[in-house]
C-alpha positions in Angstrom: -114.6 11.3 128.8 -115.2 11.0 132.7 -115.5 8.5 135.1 -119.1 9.0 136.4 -121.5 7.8 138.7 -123.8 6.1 136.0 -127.2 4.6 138.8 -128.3 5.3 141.8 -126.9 3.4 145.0 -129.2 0.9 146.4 -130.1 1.6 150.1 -126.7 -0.8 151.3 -124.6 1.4 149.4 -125.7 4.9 150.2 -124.3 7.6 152.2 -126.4 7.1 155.0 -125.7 3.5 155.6 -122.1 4.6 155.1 -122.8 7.9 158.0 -124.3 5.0 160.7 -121.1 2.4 160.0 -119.1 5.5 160.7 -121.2 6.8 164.3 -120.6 3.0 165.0 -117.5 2.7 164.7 -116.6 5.7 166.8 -118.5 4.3 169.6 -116.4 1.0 168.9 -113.4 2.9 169.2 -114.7 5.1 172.1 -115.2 1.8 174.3 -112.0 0.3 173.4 -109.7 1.3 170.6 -107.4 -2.5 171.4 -110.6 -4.4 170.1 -111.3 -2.7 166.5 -109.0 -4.2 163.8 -108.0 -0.6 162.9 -105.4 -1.8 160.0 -108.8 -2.7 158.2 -109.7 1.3 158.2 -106.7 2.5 156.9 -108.0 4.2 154.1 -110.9 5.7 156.4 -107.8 7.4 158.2 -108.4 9.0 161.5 -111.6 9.3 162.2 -111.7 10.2 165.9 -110.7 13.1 164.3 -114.0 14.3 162.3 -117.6 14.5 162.6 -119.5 12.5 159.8 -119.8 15.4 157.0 -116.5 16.5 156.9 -114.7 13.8 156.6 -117.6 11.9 154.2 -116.1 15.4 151.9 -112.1 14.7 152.6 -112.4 11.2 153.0 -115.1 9.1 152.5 -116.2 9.8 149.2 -113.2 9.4 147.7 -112.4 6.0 149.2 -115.8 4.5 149.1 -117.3 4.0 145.8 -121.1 3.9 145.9 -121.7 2.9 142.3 -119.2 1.1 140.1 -117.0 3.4 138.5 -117.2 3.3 134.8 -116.3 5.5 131.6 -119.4 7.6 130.5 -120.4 9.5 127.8 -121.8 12.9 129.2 -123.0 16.0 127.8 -121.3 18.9 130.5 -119.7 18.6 133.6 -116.7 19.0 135.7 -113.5 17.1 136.6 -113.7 16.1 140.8 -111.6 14.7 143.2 -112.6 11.1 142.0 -112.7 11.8 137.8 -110.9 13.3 135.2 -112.7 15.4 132.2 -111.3 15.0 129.0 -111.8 16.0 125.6 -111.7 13.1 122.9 -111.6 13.7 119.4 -113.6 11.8 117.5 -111.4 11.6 114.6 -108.9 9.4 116.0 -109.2 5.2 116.5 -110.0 3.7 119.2 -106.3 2.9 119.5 -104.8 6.2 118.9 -107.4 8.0 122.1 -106.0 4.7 124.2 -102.7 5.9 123.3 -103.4 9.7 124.1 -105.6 8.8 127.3 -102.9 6.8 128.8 -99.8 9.1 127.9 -101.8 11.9 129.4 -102.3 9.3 132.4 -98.6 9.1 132.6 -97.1 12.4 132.1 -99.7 14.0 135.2 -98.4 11.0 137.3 -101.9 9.6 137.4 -102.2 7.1 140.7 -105.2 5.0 141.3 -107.5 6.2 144.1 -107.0 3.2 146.7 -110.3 2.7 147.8 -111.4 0.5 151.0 -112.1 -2.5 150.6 -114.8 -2.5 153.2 -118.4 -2.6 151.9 -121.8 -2.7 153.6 -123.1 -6.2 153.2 -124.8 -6.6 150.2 -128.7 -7.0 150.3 -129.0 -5.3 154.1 -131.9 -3.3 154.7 -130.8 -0.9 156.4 -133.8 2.1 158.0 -131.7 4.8 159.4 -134.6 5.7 161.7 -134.3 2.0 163.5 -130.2 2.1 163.7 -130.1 5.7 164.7 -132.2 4.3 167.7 -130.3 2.0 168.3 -127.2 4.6 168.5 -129.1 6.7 170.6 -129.9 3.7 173.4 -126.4 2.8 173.5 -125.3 6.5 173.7 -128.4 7.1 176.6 -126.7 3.5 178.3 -123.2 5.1 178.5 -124.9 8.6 180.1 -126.6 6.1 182.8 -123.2 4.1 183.1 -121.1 7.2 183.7 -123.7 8.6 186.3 -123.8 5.3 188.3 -120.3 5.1 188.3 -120.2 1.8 186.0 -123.1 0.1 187.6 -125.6 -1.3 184.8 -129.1 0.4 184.7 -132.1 -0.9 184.8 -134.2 -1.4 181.4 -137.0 0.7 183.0 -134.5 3.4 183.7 -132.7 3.5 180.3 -136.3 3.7 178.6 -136.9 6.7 180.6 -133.7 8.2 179.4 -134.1 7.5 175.7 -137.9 8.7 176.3 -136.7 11.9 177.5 -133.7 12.1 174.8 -136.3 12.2 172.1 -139.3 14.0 173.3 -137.2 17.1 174.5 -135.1 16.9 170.7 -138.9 17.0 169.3 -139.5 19.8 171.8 -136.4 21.7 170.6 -136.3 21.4 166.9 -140.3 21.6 166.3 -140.1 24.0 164.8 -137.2 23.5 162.3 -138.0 22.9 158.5 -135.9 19.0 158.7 -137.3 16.8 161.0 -136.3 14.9 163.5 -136.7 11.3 164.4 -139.9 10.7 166.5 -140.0 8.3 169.7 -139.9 4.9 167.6 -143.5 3.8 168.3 -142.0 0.5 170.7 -140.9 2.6 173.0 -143.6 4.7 173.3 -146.3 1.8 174.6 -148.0 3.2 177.7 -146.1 6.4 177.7 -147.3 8.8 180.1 -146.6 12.1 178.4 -147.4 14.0 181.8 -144.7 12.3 183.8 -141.7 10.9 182.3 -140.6 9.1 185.4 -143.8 6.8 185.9 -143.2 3.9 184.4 -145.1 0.8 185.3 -143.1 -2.2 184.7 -146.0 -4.3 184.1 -148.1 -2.1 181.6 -144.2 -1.1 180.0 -143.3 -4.4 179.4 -143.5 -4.0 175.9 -141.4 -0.6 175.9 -139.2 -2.2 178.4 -138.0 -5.1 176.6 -137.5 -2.9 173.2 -135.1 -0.6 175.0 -133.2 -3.6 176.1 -133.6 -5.0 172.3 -132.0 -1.7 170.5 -129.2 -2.1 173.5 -128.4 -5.5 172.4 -128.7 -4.6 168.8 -126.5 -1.8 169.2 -124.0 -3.9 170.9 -123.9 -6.6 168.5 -123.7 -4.1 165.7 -120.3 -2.3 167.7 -118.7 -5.6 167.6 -119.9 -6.6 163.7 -117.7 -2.9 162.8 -114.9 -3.9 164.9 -114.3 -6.8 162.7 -115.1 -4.8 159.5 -118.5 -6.0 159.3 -121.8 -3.7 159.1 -124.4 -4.5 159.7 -123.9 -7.3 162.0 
């Protein structure tokens, strides 16, 4: 008897929607650690700590249920950090394997995992490619701000950036068998492949006022996951 993953998660509950609350939430913290309700991660523990993967293994999966948690009947497997395997006889009443079940519960000291309370909210759609863009403008926004010394860019000048952030990680990993992201298709109006730094503002506007929309997004979205909210 095992407690088993019995469906697969819907796209709000998956580990990728889980992966983008987490980059968020580091950037949240990154910008100002006073303004994230932190008591509401508690179980996420420290994340500043960990890059997505590792603490997904350590942490996250064990405090984040993706799937309701329910006994299953199952033909091989292997006890986890999240289920117990046991052996029921089928001789026995339902009573009497309640009764054995739960004084085996009791003499290993058996403690309920506490798991977070926080959830994605149910019914987002949620397209990794667009919120990974929108991480990536915010991160390309920072680059600017720290270069200028705190002075806000321009939206022609962070579309250059985030231009040039994708096309030279296409350039890098071409070659890889897992691909990258491409240039989301917005930001790519009237790009001039040749020469990154000409941008016309008129015959950009389009491109121009997406950048500025995946900044806004990705700002509204840092202060959603400071309040325990994702999305926004």
């Amino acid at each position: 008897m095992t407690i088993q993953k019995i469906q697969r998660a819907p796209r709000a509950q998956s580990k990728e929607a889980y992966r983008l609350w987490f980059e968020f939430l580091r950037r949240a913290i990154a910008e100002d650690k006073s303004k994230v309700k932190i008591d509401l991660y508690r179980e996420w523990g420290n994340i500043e700590t960990y890059k997505f993967d590792k603490w997904w293994e350590e942490i996250g999966k064990k405090v984040i249920s993706l799937t309701p948690s329910l006994v299953e009947q199952i033909d091989e497997g292997k006890a986890d950090d999240v289920t117990y395997l046991l052996r029921v006889p089928k001789s026995q009443t339902s009573t009497q394997i309640g009764e054995q079940v739960r004084k085996f519960l009791m003499e290993i000291g058996h403690q309920p995992i506490e798991l977070s309370q926080l959830r994605v909210r149910l019914g987002a759609e949620i397209r990794p490619s667009t919120y990974r863009a929108y991480l990536h403008t915010f991160d390309q926004n920072k680059k600017l701000l720290e270069i200028t010394n705190g002075q806000k860019p321009t939206s022609r000048e962070l579309l250059k950036s985030v231009r040039k952030f994708y096309l030279e990680r296409e350039k890098r990993y071409k070659n890889n068998l897992w691909k990258v992201d491409k240039l989301p298709s917005p930001l790519a109006m009237d790009l001039n492949r040749s020469d990154l730094d000409k941008i016309n503002v008129l015959d950009s506007a389009t491109a121009i006022n997406a950048v500025s929309r995946y900044l806004r997004k990705a700002n509204e979205i840092i202060d959603a996951v400071r309040q325990g909210r994702f999305p926004e």
